[in-house]
C-alpha positions, 0 to 999 in steps of 0.5 A: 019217330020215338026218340029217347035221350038219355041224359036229356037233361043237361047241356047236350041233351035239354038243347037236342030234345027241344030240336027234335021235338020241334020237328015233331018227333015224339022225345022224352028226355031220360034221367035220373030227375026222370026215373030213369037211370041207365047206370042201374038200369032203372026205368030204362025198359018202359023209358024205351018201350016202342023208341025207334032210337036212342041218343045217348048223351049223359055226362058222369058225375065224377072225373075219377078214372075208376068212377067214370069208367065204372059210370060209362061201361054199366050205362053203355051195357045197361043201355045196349041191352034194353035197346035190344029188348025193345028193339030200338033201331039206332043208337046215337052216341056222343063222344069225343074226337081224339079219345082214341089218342089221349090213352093216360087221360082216364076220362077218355079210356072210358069214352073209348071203352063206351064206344067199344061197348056200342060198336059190338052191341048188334045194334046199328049205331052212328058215333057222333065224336065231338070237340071240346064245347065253349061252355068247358073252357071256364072249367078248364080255367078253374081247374087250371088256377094256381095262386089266382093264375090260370096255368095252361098249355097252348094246345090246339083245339077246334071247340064247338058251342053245345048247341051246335054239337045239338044240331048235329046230333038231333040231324044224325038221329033223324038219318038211318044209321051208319054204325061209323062214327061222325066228327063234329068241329067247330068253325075255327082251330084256337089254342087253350090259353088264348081261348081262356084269355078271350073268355076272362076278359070278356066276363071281366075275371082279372086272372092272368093266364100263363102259358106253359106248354108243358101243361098238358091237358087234363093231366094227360100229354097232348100235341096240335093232334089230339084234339083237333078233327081230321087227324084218323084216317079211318073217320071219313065224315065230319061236320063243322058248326057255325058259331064262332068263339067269338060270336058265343062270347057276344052271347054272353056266354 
């Protein structure tokens, strides 16, 4: 099959096109560095002439709500459209579990509206929901610092490595479509601040990590729900990768 990977580039993306090609499926990554921009639609007719599907997996470039909105929605539809002139057969969509319930985090509304977009577009579609990746707890921690302590709340989460959220999504594009969405977990449910506690000690960062409940996540209000899989009872599948957080430490990650 021809395969596009829109946002073939980056963490998701880079890992999910060396799999595919491994399989001996022709791929090509699709991004700006590439000539390929779906936020204005540069390149994407010829990037997707004769594609058979389509995973779309690119990451905004700023977390503002107006902007990420904006980057979400003009890539979905740009996208969207192109696939039906070239008649792709299967739009392979990489999103979030829970961003349906997190609706005072900007970056989730656009996420949701992506979907949306996908979901009425015509063209057979699966959505691969995923957990946060290990490689996002850092930048939480960053984000989190004040006066070189790391504040965060003690949620729970079920984190996944990116290379296991690539082997999912490589195996969903290989399947026929489902036009339902898949969740994608990793192996183990941990909570925010013990996951930055573990990942500061083992790069040696002398930050303190203080627990306040009251943190939230990302500038939203969060529960043990929202961002844990199996908590929609109308999302059925759900698969679960094998790295544990502890083994992607071992990596030295």
């Amino acid at each position: 099959m021809k395969i596009v990977v829109i946002g073939g580039t980056g963490l998701i993306g880079r890992r999910t096109v060396e799999l595919l090609q491994e399989k001996g499926h022709e791929v090509f990554a699709a991004a700006p560095s590439t000539g390929v921009n779906a936020v204005t639609g540069e390149g994407l007719a010829d990037a997707l002439r004769g594609a058979d599907v389509v995973v779309d997996v690119p990451n905004a470039p700023s977390f503002a709500d107006d902007a990420v909105r904006e980057f979400f929605e003009r890539s979905a539809t740009n996208l969207v459209a192109a696939e039906k002139e070239a008649g792709v057969g299967h739009h392979v969509l990489l999103s979030i579990v829970g961003a349906d319930r997190m609706p005072d985090i900007g970056y989730m509304r656009a996420k949701v509206l992506q979907e949306g977009i996908v979901r009425g577009s015509g063209v057979p579609f699966t959505i691969v929901r995923a957990t946060q990746f290990f490689e996002f707890i850092g930048v939480l921690a960053d984000g989190a610092t004040q006066d070189g302590r790391v504040v965060l709340s003690d949620v729970l989460m079920q984190p996944i490595a990116a290379a296991d959220v690539s082997a999912a999504l490589a195996e969903v594009a290989e399947a026929e479509p489902l036009n339902d969405v898949v969740e994608v977990a990793g192996p183990e449910p941990l909570r925010l601040d013990e996951l930055a506690r573990r990942l500061l000690a083992a790069r040696g960062d002398i930050r303190q990590v203080v627990t306040d409940p009251s943190a939230g996540y990302y500038g939203g209000t969060v529960d043990d729900r929202s961002l844990t899989p199996g908590n929609d009872p109308r999302v059925t599948r759900h698969r679960t990768g094998s790295t544990t957080f502890s083994r992607w430490l071992e990596q030295g990650r």
